[in-house]
N, C-alpha and C positions, 0 to 999 in steps of 0.2 A: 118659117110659118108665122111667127111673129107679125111680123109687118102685114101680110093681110088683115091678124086683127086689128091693126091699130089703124091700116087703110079705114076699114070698114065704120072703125067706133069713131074716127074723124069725120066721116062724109055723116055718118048720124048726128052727131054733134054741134052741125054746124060746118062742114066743109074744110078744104083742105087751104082753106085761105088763113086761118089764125094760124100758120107753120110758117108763113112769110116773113122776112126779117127786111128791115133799111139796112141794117151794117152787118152788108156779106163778108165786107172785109175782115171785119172781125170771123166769122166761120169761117174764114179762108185763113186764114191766121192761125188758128184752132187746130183748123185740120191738117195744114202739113206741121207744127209742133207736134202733133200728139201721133204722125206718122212717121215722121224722127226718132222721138222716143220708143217708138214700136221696134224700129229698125235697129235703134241703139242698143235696144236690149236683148235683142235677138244676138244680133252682134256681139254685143259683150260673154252672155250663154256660150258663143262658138268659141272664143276666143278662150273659158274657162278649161280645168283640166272635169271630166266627166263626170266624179264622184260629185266635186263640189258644184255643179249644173244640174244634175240628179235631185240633191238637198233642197234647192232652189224648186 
C-alpha cells in the first residue's frame, strides 16, 4: 500500500517525471548487485547449521 501513496503525493507534486533518470545503467547495475546480495544471503542462511540462522 505504500506505493499508492507515494503514486499519489508524486502526481500532486508535480508528476511522475522527476523519478526519471539519464543513467539507467547505473539502476541496472544497482539492481542486480543488490539482487545478488539478497540471493547470497539467503544462500549463505541455508547453507548455516539452524541455531546459528535462528540468532541471525
Amino acid at each position: 500500500f505504500g506505493l499508492l501513496f507515494f503514486l499519489v503525493a508524486a502526481r500532486f507534486y508535480g508528476g511522475l517525471g522527476g523519478l526519471k533518470t539519464s543513467r539507467w545503467q547505473w539502476h541496472l547495475l544497482r539492481t542486480l548487485l543488490a539482487t545478488g546480495a539478497m540471493f547470497g544471503f539467503f544462500y549463505g542462511l541455508s547453507q548455516m547449521p539452524l541455531v546459528n540462522a535462528l540468532t541471525i
